[in-house]
N, C-alpha and C positions, 0 to 999 in steps of 0.2 A: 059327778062323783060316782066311782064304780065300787063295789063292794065285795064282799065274801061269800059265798054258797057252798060251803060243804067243803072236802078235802080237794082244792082245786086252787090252781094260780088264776090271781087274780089282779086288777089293777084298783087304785085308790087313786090316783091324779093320773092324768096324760094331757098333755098341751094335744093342738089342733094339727099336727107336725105328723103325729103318728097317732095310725087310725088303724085302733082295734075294731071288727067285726065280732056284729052279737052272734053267738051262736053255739052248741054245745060240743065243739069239736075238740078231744081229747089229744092233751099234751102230753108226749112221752117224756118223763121228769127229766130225763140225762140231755134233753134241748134245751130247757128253759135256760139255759147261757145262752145260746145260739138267739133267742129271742131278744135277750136282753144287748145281745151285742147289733141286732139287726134294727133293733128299734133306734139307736146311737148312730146305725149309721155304719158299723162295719162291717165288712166281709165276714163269712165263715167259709172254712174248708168243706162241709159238705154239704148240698141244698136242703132247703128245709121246706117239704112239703106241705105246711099247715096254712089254712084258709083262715086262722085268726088275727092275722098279722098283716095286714095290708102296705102297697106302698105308697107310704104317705110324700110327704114334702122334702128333697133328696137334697136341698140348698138351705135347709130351715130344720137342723137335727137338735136333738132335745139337749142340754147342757147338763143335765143329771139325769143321772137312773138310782133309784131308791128300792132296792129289795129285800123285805123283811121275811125271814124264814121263821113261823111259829109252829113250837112241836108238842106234840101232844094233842094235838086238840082236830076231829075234821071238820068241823064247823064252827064258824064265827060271824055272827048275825048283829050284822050291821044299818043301823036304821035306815039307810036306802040301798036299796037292790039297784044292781048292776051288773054289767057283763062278769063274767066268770068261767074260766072250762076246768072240766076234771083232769087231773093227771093219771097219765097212764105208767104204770111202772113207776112207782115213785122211789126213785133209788137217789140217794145223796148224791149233791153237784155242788159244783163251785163256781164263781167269776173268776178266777183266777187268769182266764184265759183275758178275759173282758178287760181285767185291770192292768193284764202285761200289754195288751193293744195301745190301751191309752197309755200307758208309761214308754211305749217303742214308740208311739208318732207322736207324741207331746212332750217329750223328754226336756225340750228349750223353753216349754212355758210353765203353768205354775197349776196343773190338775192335783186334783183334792181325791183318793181313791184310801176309803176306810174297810176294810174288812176287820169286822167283831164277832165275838162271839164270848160274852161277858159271862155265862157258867163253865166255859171252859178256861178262860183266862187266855183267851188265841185272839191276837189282832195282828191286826196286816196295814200299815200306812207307809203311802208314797206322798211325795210330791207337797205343796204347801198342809197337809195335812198334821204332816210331823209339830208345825207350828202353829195352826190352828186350835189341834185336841193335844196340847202336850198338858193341859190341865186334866184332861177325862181321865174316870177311875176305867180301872182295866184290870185290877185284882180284885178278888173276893174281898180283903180286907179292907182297899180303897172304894168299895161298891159299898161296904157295910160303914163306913165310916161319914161318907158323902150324904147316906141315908138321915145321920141323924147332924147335919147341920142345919142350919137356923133358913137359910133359904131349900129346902129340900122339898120334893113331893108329897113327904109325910106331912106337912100344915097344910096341905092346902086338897091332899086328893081322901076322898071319903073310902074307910078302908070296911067297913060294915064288916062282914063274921073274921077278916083277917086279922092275924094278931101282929105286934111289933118285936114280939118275944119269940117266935118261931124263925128256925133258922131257912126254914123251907117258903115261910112268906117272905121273910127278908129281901133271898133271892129273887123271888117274882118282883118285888117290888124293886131292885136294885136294877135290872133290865130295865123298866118303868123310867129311871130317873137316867138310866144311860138316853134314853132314845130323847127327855127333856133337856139334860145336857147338849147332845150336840145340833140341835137346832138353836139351843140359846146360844154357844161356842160360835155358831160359824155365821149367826147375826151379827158377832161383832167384826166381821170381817166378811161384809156383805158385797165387795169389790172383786173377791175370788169367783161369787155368784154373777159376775157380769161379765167375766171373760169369754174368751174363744173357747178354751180347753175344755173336753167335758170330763164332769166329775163322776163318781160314783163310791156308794153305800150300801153295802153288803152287811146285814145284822138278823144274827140266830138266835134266837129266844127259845129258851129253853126250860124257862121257870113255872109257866104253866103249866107242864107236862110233868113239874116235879109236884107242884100244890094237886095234878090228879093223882100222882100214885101215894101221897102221903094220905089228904081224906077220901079220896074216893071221887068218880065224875057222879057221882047223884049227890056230893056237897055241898050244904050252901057255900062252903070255902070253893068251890071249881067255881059254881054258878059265878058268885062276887067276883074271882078272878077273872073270868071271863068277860063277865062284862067293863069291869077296868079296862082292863086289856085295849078291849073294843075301843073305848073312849080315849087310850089314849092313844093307839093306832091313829085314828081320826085325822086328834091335833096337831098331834105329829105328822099326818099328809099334809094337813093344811098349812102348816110349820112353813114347810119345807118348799112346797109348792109356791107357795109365796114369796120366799127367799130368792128363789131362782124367777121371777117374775111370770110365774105360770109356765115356764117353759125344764118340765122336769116331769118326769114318769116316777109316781110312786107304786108298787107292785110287791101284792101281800103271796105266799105261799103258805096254804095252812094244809098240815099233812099228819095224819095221829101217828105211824111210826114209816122207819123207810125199810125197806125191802132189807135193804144191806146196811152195815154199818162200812161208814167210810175211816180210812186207815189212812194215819200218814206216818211216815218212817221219820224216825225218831233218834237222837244218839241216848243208851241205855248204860250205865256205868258196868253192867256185866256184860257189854259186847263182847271183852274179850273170852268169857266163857260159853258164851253163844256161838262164837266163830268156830271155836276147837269141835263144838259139837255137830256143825255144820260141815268143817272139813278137818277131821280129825289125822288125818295123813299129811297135814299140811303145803299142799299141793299150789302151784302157780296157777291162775286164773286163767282161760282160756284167751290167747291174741285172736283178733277179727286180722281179715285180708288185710289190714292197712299198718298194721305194723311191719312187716319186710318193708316195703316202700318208706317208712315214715324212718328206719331203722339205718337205710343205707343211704338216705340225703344226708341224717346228720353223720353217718358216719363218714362219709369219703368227703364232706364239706370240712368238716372238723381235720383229716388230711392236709387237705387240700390248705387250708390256711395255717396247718402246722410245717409242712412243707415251704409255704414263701415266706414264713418268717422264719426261718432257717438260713433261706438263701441270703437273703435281704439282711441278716444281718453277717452272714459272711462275708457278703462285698462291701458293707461297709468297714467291718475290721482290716480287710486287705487293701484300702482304697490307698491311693498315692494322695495327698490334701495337692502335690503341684501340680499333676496331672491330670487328675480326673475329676476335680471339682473348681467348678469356672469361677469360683470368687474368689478363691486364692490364685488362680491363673491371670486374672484381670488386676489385681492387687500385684503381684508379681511385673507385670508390665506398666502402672501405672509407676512399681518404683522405679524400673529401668527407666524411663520418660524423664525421670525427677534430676 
């Protein structure tokens, strides 16, 4: 069991497949894909110099990767110590790259690839996943609703200075019940956890980070959060790790803020007044070299076969039926014959 130390990636399960090195050698944030795809087992475009990642077993690759991003917070102390490196440059990243890998070579079988991020209301699901978690909340309102059902987290997890009445705990604890949601979900279809295809779990938590700037990090609301948190980070590796028969990398990111905030392009209902502002002369978008070439195949193609159906149907309008077409020539002499 490997643990959390300060603002740094970290791992909480790895099967025997893939062999982390102890040691404090600093991750540049904008790789931690590049790790997560090398641990699985694939290629990346550029090499990746880091001594923490060794090469393990090349015929025996892990069947999940589990990466949880917690924000807010640089330390998270977990009751055993374990490997851990600092990041360098912690700038927002994604698997995105990770999840298009497996949906391009697994496309024929049945990989399970969830990307969440449950205070934004942003998910990402391919592959048996869509039917797995079609019951998981994924709105604010289905997060706040799930909270207060009869099998929920709130009976059974001790919430000490947190209240049920705050909208700012809610959310923490709604993250909480996503991460017990889909280990209970995908136990009931623990046959997807036995295949070839690997999977992958991508989830951003974001609710701690909201519980420090409402009381404050000297609260005891941070402290409790925190330590929940911890607790159910845990069960959640061991969840999951289990599920997969020990053969799944669970791996925590904990980072207080990122360098940049990451931006995804969006359709806006004033785009169109965006645009006029953007090019107010309303001007044609610049061609690259490949439009001439792309311009005059289709255009002398589109000729070209306006032209033989021209011809083609002129010799058919002019044709002789005695003459020039052998069914009626051979119909013509079988009646001479008769």
């Amino acid at each position: 069991f490997l643990g959390v130390c300060g603002d740094e990636f970290s791992v909480l399960r790895s099967p025997q497949s893939v062999v982390f090195r102890d040691g404090s050698w600093p991750i540049p944030g904008e790789r931690i894909p590049d790790v997560a795809a090398l641990s699985m087992g694939f290629s990346i475009e550029d090499d990746l110099s880091w001594p923490g990642l060794a090469v393990g077993d090349l015929f025996h690759r892990p069947r999940a990767t589990v990466l949880v991003t917690v924000k807010g917070v640089d330390k998270l102390e977990l009751p055993v110590k374990g490997i851990s490196y600092p990041i360098e440059n912690a700038v927002p990243f994604s698997l995105d790259s990770v999840a298009n890998a497996i949906h391009t070579l697994f496309s024929e079988e049945t990989p399970v690839v969830l990307q969440l991020a449950p205070s934004e209301e942003r998910v990402y699901m391919v592959g048996k996943a869509n039917s797995v978690f079609e019951d998981l909340s994924v709105t604010l309102r289905q997060l706040r609703n799930r909270l207060f059902q009869d099998n929920s987290i709130l009976s059974s997890l001790p919430l000490n200075s947190l209240s049920r009445n705050n909208e700012v705990d809610l959310l923490f604890l709604s993250e909480l019940q996503v991460l017990h949601d889909i280990a209970s979900l995908l136990s009931r279809h623990k046959h997807l956890a036995k295949d070839h295809s690997p999977d992958l779990y991508s989830l951003e938590l974001a609710g701690l980070e909201e519980v420090g700037k409402r009381y404050g990090e000297d609260s005891q609301q941070f402290k409790d959060a925190s330590q929940i948190l911890v607790d159910s980070l845990q069960k959640f590796a061991d969840e999951m790790f289990n599920l997969y028969s020990g053969n799944a990398v669970v791996e925590v990111v904990a980072v207080k803020t990122f360098n940049s905030p990451l931006t995804r392009k969006t359709r806006s209902i004033l785009q169109s007044s965006q645009s006029e502002t953007e090019n107010p002369y309303n001007l044609a978008y610049p061609y690259n070299y490949n439009y001439s070439v792309i311009f005059n195949i289709i255009l002398w193609m589109m000729i070209g076969l306006a032209l033989a159906v021209i011809v083609i149907s002129y010799n058919l309008w002019n044709m002789d039926p005695g003459y020039d077409s052998i069914i009626y020539r051979m119909t013509n002499q079988k009646i001479r014959m008769d």
